[in-house]
N, CA, C and O atoms as a CHARMM CRD file, in Angstrom:
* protein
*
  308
    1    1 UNK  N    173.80900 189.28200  34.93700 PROA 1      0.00000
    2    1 UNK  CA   174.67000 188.87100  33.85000 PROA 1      0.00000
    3    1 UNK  C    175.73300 187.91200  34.39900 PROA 1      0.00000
    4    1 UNK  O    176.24300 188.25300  35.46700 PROA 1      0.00000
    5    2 UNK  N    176.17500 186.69700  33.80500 PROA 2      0.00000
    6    2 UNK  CA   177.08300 185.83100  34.11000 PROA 2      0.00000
    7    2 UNK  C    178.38500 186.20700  34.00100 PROA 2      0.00000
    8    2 UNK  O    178.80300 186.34600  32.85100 PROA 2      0.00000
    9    3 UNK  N    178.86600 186.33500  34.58000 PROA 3      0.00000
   10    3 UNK  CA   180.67000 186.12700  34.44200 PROA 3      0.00000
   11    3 UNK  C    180.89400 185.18300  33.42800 PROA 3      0.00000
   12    3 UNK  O    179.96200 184.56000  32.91900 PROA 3      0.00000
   13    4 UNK  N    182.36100 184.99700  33.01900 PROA 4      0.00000
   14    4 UNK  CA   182.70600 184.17600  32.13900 PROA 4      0.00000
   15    4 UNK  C    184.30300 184.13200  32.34300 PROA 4      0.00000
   16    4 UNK  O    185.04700 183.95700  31.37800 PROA 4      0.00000
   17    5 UNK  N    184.71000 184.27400  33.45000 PROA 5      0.00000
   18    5 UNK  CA   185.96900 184.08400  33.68200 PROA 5      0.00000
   19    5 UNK  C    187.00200 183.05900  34.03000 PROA 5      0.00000
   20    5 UNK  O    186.24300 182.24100  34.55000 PROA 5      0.00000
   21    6 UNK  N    188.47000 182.38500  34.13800 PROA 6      0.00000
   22    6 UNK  CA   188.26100 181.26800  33.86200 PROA 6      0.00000
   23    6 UNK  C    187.88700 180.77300  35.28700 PROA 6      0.00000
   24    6 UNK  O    187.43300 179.63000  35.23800 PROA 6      0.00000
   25    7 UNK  N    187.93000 181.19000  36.29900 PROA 7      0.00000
   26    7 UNK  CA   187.82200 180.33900  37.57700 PROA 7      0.00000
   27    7 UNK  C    186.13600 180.35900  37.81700 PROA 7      0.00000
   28    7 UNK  O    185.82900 179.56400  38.70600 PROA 7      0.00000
   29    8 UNK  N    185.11100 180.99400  37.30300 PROA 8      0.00000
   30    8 UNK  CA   183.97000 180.84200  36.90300 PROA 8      0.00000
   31    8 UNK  C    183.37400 179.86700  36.47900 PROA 8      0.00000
   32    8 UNK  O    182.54600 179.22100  37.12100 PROA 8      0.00000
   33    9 UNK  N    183.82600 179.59900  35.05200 PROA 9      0.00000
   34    9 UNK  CA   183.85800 178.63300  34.21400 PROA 9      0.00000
   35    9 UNK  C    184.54900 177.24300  35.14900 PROA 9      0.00000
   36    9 UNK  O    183.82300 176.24900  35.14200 PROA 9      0.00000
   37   10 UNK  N    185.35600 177.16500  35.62800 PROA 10     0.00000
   38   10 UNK  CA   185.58100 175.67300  36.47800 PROA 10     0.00000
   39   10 UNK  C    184.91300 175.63900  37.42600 PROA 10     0.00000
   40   10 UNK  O    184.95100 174.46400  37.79300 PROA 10     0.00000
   41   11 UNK  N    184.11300 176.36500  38.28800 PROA 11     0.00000
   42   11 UNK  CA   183.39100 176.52600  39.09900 PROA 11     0.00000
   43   11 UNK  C    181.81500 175.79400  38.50300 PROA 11     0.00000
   44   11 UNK  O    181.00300 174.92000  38.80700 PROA 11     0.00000
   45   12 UNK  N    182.01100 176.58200  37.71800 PROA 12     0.00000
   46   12 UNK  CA   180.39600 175.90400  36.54300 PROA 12     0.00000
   47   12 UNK  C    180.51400 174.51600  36.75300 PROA 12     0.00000
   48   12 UNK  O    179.80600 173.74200  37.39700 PROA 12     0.00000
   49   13 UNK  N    181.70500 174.31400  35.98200 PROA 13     0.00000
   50   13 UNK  CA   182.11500 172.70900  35.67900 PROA 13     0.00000
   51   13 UNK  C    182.04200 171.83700  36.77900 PROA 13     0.00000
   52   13 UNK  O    181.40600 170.78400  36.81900 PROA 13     0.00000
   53   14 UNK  N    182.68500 172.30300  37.61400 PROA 14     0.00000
   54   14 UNK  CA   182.68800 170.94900  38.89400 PROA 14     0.00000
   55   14 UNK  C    181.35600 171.16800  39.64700 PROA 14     0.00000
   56   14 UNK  O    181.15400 170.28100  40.47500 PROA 14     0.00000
   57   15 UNK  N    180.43100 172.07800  39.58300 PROA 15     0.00000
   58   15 UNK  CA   179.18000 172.37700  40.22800 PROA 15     0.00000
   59   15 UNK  C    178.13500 171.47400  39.68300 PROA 15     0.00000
   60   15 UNK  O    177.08400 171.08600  40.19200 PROA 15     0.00000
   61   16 UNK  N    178.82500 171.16400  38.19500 PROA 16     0.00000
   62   16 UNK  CA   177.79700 170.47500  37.27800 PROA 16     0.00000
   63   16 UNK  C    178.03900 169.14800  37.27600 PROA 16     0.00000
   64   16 UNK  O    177.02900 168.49200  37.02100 PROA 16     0.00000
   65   17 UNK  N    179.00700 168.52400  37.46700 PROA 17     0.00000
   66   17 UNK  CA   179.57800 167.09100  37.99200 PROA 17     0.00000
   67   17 UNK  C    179.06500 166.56100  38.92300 PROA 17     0.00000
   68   17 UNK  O    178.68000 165.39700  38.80900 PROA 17     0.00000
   69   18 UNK  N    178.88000 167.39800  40.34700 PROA 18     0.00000
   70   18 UNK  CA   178.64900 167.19200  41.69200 PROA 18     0.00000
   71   18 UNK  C    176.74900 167.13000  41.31900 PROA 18     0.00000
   72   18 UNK  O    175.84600 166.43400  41.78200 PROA 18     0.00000
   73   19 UNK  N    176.77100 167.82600  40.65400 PROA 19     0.00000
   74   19 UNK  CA   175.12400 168.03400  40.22200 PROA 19     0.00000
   75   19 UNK  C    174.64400 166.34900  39.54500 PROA 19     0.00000
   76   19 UNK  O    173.84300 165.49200  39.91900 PROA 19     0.00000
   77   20 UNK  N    175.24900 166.42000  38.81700 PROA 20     0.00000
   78   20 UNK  CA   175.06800 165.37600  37.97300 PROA 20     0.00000
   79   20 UNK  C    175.35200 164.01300  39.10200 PROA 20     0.00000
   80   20 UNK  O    174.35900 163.38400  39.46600 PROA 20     0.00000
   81   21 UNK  N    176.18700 163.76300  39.41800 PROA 21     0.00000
   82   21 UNK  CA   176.47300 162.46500  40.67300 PROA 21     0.00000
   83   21 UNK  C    175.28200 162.53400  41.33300 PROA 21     0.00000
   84   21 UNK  O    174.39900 161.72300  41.05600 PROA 21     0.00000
   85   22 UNK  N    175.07000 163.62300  42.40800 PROA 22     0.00000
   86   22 UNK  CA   173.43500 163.55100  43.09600 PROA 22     0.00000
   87   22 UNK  C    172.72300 163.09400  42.34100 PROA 22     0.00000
   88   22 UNK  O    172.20500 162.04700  42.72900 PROA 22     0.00000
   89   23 UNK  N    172.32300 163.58100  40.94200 PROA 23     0.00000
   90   23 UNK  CA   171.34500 163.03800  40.22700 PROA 23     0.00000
   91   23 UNK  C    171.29400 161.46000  40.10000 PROA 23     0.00000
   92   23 UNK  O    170.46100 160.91000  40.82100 PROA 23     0.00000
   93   24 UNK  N    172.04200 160.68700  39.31300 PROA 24     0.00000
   94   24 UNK  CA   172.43200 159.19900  39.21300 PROA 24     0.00000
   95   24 UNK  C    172.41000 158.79300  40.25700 PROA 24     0.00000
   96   24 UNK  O    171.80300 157.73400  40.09900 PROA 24     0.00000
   97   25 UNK  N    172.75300 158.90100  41.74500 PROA 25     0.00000
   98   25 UNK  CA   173.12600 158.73700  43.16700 PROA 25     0.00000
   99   25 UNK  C    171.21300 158.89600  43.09700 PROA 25     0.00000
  100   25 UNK  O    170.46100 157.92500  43.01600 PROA 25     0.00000
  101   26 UNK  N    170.88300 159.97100  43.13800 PROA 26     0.00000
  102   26 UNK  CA   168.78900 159.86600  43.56600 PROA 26     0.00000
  103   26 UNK  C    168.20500 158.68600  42.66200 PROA 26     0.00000
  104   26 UNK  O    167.22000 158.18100  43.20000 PROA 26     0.00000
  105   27 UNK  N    168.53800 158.11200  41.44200 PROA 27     0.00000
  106   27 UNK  CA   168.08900 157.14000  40.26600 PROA 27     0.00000
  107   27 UNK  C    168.10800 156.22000  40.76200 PROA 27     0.00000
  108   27 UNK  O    167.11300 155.50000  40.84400 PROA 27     0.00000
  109   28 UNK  N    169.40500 155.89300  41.32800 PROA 28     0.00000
  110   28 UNK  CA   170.45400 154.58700  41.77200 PROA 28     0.00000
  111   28 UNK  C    169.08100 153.80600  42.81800 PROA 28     0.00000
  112   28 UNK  O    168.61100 152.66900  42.76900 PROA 28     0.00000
  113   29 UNK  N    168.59600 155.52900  44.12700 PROA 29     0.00000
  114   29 UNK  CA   168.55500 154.81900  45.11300 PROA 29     0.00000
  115   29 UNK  C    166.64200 154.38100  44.47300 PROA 29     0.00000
  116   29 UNK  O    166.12400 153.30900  44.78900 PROA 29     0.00000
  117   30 UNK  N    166.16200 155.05900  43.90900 PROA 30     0.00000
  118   30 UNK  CA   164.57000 154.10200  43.38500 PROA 30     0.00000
  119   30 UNK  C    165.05000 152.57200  42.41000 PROA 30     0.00000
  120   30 UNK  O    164.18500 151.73600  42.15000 PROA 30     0.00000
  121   31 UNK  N    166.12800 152.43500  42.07200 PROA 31     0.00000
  122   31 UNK  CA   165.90600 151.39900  41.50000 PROA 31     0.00000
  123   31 UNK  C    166.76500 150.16200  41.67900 PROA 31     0.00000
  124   31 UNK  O    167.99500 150.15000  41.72600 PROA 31     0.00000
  125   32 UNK  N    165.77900 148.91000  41.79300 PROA 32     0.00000
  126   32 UNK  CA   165.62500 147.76500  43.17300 PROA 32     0.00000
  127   32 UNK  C    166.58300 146.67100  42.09200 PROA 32     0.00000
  128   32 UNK  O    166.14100 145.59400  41.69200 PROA 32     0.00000
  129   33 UNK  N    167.66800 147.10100  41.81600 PROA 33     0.00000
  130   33 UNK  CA   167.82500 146.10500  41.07100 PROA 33     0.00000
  131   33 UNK  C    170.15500 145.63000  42.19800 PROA 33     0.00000
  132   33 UNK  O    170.78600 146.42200  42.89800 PROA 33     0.00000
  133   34 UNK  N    170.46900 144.50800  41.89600 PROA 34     0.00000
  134   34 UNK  CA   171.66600 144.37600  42.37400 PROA 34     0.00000
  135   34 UNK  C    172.73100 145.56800  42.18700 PROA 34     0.00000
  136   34 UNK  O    173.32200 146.25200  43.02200 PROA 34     0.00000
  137   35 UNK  N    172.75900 145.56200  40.72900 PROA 35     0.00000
  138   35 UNK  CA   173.58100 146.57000  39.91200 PROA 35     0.00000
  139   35 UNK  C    173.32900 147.91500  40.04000 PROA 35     0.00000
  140   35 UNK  O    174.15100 148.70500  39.57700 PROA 35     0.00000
  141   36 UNK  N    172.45500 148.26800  40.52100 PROA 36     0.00000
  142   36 UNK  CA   172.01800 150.09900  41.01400 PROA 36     0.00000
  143   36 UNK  C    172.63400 150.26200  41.79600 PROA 36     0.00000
  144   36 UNK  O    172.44300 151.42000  42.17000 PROA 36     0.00000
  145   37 UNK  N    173.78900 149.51200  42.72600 PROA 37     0.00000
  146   37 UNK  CA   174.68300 149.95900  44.11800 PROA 37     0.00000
  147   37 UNK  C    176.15400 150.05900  43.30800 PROA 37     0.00000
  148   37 UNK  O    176.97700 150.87100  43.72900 PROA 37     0.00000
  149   38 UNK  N    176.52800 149.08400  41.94500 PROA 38     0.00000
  150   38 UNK  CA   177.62800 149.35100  41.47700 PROA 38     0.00000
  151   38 UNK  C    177.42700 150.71700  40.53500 PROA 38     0.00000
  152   38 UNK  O    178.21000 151.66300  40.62600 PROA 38     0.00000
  153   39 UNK  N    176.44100 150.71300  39.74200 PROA 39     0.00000
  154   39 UNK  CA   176.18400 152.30500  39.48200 PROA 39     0.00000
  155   39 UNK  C    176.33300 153.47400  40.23500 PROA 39     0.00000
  156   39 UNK  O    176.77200 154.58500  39.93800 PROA 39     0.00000
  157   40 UNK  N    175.81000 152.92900  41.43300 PROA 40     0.00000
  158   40 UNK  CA   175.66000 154.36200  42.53400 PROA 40     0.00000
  159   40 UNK  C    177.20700 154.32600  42.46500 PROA 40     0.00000
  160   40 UNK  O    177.62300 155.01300  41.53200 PROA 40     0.00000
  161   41 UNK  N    178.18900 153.70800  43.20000 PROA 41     0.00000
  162   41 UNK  CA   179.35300 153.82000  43.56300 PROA 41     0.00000
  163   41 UNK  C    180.08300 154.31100  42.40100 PROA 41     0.00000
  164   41 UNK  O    180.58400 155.43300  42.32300 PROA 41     0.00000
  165   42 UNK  N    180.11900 153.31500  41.40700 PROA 42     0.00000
  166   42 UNK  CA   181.22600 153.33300  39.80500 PROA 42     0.00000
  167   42 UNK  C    180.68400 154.99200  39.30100 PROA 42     0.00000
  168   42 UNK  O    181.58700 155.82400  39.20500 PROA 42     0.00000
  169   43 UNK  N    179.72200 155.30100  39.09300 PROA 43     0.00000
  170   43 UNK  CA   178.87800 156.71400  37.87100 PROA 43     0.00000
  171   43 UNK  C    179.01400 157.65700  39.18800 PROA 43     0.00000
  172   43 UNK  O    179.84800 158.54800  39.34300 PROA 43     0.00000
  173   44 UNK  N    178.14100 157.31000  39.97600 PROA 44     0.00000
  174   44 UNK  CA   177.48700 158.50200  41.01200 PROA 44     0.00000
  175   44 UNK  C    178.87900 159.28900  41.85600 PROA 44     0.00000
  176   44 UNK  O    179.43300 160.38800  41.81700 PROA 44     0.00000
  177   45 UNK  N    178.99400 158.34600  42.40500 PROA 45     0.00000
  178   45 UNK  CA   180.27600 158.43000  43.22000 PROA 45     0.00000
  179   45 UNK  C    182.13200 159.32500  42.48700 PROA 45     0.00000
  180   45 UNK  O    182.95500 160.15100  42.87900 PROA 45     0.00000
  181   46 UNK  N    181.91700 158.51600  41.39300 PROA 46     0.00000
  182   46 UNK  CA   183.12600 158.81500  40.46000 PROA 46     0.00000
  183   46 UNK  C    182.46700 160.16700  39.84400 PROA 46     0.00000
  184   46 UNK  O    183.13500 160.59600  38.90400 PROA 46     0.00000
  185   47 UNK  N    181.35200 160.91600  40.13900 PROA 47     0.00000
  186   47 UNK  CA   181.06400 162.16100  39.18600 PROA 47     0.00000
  187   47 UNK  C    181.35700 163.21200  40.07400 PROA 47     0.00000
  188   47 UNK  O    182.05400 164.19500  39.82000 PROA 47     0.00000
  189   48 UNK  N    180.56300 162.84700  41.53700 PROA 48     0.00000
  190   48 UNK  CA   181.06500 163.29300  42.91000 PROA 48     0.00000
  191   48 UNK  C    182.57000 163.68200  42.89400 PROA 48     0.00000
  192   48 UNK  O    183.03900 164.81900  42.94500 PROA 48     0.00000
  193   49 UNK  N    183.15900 162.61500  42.81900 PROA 49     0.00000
  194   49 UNK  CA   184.20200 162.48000  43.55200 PROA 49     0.00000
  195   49 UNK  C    185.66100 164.02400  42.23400 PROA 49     0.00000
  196   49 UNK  O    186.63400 164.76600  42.36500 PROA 49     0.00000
  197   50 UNK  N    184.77800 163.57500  41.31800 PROA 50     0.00000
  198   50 UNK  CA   185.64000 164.51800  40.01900 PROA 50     0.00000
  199   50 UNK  C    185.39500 166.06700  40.08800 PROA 50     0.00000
  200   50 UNK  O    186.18800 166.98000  39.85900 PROA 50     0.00000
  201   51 UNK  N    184.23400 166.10300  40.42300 PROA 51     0.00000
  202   51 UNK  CA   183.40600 167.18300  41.01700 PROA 51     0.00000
  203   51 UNK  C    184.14100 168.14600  42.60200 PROA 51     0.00000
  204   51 UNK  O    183.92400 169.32500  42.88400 PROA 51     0.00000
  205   52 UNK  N    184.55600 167.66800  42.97500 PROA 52     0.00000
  206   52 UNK  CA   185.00200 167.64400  44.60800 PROA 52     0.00000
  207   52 UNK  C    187.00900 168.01500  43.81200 PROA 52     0.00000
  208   52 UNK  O    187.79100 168.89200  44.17700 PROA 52     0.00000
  209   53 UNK  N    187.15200 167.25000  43.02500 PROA 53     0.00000
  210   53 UNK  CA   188.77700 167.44400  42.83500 PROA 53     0.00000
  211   53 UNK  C    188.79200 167.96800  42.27300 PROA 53     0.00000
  212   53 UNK  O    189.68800 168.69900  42.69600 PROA 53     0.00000
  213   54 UNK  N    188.32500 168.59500  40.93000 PROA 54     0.00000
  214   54 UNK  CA   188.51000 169.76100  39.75100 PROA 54     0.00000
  215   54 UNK  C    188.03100 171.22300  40.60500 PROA 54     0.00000
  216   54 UNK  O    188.39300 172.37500  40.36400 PROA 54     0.00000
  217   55 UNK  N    187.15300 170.76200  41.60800 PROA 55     0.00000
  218   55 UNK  CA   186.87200 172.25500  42.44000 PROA 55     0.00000
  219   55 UNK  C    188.04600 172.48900  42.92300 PROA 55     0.00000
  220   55 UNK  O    188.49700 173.61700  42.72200 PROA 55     0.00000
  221   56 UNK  N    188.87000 171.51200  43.68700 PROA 56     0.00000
  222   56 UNK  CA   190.32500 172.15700  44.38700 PROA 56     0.00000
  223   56 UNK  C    191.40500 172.28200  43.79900 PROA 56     0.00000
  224   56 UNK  O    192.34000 173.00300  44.14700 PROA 56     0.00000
  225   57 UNK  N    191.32400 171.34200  42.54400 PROA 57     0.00000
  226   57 UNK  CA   192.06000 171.65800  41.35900 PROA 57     0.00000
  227   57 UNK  C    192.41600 173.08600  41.20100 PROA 57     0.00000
  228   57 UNK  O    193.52300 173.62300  41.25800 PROA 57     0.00000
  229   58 UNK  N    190.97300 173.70200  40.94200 PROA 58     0.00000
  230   58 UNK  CA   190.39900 175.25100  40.25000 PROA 58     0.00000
  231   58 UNK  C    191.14100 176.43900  41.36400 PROA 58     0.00000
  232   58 UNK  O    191.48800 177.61600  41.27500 PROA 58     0.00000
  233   59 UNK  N    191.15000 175.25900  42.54900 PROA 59     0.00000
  234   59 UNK  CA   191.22100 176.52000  43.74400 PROA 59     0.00000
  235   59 UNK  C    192.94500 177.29500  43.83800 PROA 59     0.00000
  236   59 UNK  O    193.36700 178.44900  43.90500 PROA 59     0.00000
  237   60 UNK  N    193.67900 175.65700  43.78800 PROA 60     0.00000
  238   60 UNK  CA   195.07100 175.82000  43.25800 PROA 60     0.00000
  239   60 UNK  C    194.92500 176.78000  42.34400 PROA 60     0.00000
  240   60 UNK  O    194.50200 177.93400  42.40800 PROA 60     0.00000
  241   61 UNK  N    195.44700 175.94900  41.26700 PROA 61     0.00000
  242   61 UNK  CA   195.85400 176.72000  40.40900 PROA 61     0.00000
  243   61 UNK  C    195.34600 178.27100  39.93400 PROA 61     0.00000
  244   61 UNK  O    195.89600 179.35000  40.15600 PROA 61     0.00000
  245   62 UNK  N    194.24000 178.01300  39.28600 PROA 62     0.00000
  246   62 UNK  CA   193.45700 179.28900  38.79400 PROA 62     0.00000
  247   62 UNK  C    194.07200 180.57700  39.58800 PROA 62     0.00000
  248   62 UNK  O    194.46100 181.55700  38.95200 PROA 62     0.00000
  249   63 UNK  N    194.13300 180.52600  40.92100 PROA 63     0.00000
  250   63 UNK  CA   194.47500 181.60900  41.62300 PROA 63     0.00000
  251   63 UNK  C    195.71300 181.75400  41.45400 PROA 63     0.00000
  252   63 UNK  O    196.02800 182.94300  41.38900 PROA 63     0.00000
  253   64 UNK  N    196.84800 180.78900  41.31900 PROA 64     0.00000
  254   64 UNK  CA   198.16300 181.40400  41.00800 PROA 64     0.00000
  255   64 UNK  C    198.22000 181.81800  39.97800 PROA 64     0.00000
  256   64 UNK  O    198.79700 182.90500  39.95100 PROA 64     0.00000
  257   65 UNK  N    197.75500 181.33100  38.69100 PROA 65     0.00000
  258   65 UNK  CA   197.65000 182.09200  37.77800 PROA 65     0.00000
  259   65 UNK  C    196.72500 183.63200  37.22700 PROA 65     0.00000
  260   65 UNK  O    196.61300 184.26300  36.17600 PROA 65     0.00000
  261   66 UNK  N    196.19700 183.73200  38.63500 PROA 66     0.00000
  262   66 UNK  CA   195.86100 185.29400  38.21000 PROA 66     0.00000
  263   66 UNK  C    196.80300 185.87600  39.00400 PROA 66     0.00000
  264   66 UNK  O    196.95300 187.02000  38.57500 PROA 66     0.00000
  265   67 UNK  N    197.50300 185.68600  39.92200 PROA 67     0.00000
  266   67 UNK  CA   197.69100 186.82300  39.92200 PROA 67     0.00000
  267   67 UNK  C    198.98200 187.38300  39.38500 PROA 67     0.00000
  268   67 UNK  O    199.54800 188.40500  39.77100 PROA 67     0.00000
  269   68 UNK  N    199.26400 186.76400  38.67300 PROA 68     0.00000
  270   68 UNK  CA   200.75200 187.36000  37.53100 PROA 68     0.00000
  271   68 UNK  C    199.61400 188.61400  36.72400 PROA 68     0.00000
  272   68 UNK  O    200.17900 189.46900  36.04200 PROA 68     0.00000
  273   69 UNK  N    197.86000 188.68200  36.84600 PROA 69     0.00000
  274   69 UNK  CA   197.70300 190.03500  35.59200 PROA 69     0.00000
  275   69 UNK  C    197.73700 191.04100  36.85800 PROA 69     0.00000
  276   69 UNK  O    197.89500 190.87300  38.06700 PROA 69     0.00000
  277   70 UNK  N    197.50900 192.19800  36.00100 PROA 70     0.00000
  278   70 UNK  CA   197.08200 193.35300  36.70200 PROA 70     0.00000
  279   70 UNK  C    195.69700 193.47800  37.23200 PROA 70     0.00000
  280   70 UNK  O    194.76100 193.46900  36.43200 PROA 70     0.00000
  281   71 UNK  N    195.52400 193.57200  38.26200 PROA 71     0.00000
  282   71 UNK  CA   194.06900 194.16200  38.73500 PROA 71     0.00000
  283   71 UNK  C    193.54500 195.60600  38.29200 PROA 71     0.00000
  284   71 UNK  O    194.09900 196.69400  38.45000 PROA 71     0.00000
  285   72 UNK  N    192.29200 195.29900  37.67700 PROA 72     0.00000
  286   72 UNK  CA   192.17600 196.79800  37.08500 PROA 72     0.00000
  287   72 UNK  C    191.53000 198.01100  38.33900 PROA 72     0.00000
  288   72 UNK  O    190.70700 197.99200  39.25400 PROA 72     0.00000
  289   73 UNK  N    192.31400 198.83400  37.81700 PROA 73     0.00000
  290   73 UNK  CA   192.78800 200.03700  38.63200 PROA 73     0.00000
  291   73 UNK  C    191.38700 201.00100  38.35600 PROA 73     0.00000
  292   73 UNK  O    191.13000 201.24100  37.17700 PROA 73     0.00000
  293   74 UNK  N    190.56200 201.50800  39.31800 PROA 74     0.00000
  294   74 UNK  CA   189.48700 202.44700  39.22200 PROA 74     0.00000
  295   74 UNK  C    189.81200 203.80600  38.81800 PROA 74     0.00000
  296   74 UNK  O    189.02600 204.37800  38.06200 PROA 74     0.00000
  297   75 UNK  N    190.70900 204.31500  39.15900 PROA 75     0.00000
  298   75 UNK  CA   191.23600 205.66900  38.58100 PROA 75     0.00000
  299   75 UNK  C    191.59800 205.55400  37.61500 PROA 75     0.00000
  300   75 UNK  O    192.01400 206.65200  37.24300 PROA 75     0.00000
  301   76 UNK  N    191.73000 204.77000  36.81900 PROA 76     0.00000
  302   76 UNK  CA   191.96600 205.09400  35.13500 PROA 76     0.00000
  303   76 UNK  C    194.11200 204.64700  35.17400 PROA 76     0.00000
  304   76 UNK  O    194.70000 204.55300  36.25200 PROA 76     0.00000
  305   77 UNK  N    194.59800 204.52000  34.26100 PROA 77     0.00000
  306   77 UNK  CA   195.43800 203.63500  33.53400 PROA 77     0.00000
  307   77 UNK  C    196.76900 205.42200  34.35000 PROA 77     0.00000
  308   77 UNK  O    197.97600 205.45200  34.10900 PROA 77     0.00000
């Protein structure tokens, strides 16, 4: 079963960015044309690169903001 928590959920997100850049970045490199190197760099690179900063983004913050909750307690309330 998936989590759905928020540092989860940004985890998803920038996993799927970085995912997505490789992808366009593998397209870029089969196709023989001038403009497939400004794609690679401008799309591929810039999906990478958003991918890579919303992860440390996530890493900041998210964590200061948990821990203002309570951690739930196994013995009961």
């Amino acid at each position: 079963m998936l989590r759905s928590g928020p540092m989860d959920r940004r985890l998803q997100t920038s996993g799927l960015l970085l995912i997505l850049g490789l992808l366009v970045e593998g397209f870029c490199l089969l196709w023989a044309r001038p403009i497939a190197f400004v794609v690679l760099l401008g799309l591929g690179g810039g999906m990478i690169a958003s991918g890579v900063l919303f992860f440390l983004y996530s890493l900041l913050f998210v964590a200061h903001s948990s821990k203002d909750e309570k951690p739930n307690d196994p013995r009961g309330p």
